[in-house]
N, C-alpha and C positions, 0 to 999 in steps of 0.2 A: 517413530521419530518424536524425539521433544526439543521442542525451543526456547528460548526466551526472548522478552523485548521489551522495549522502554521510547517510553519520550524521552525528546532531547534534554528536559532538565531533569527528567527523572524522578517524578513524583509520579506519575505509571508506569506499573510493571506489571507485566502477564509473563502467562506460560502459554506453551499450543500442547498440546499430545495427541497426536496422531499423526498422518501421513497426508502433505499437499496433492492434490490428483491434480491440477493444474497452474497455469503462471502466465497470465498474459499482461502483455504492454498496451495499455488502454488508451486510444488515442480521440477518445469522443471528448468535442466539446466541455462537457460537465470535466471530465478527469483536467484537461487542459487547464480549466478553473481552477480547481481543486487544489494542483500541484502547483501553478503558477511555470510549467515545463511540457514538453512535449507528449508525454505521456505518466501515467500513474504504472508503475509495477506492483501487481495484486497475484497474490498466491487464493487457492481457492480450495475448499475443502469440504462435503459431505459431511465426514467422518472425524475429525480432529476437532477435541475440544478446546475451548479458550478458558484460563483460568486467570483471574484479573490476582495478584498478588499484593497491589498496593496503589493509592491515587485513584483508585474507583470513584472518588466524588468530583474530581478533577475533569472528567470523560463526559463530552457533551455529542451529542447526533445531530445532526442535521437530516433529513429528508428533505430533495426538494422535490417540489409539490409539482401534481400530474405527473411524474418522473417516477422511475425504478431506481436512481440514484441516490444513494447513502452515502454519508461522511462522516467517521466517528475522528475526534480529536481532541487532545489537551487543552485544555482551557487554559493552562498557565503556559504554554508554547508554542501552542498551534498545530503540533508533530498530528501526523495522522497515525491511525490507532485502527487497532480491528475494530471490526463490525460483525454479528451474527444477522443476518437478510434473511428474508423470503421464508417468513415464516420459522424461524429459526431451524431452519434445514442448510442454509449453507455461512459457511466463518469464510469472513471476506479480510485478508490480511497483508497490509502493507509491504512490499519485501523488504523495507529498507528501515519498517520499523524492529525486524528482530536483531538479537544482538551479536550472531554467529553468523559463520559461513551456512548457504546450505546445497546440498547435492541437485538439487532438482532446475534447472534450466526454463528460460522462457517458453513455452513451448507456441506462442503466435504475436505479432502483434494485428489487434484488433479494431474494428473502427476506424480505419487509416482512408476515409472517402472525407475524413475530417484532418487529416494529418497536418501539422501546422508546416505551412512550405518551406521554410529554413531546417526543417529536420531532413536532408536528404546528405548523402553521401557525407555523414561526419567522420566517419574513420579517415578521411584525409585530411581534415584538419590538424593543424598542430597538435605536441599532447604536451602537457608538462606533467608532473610526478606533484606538483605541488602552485602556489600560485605563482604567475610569471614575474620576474624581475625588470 
């Protein structure tokens, strides 16, 4: 698989090459922060490389500290951005920063002893296609 992606203003741009082996909905505290939303959508990968194609000086990390949590992002946006973690053995990748559809599905959400309580039964909520009038 190849993908591409970008921040929202578009001064980073990557590529991934390889295949996601998972996709979970991260509902811990830190992601919570992170996204300012009930969870982060993160693809996850071994195997797949990250190729930065432009705005690499733009890309700033955060680690917070005593934590295993990473947060790569634009500095002229704030979009979240991959990360390579743990040693650079696993590419940790926003789903919503790539710029295609892709086939592979959530396969859990996780951390949900944290789930923010308003996130429950929203498929019943109204939907609009767009904002509401």
């Amino acid at each position: 698989m190849s993908a591409s992606g970008s921040c929202l203003c578009g001064e980073v741009n990557f590529e991934i090459d390889g295949d996601f082996e998972s996709f979970y909905l991260c509902h811990c505290q830190y992601c919570q922060k992170d996204t300012g939303s009930t969870h982060a959508s993160n693809l996850f990968s071994s195997v797949a490389k990250l190729i930065w194609r432009s705005g690499q000086e733009n890309i700033k990390t955060y680690k917070l500290p005593s934590t295993k949590h990473i947060r790569s992002f634009c500095s002229n946006c704030g979009s979240a951005l991959p990360s390579v973690q743990m040693n650079d053995k696993l590419l940790v990748v926003p789903a919503g920063s790539l710029n295609e559809n892709i086939s592979i599905k959530p396969n859990a959400h996780i951390f949900t002893a944290s789930r923010a309580n308003w996130d429950c039964e929203l498929e019943s909520i109204k939907s609009y296609k767009q904002f509401p009038q």
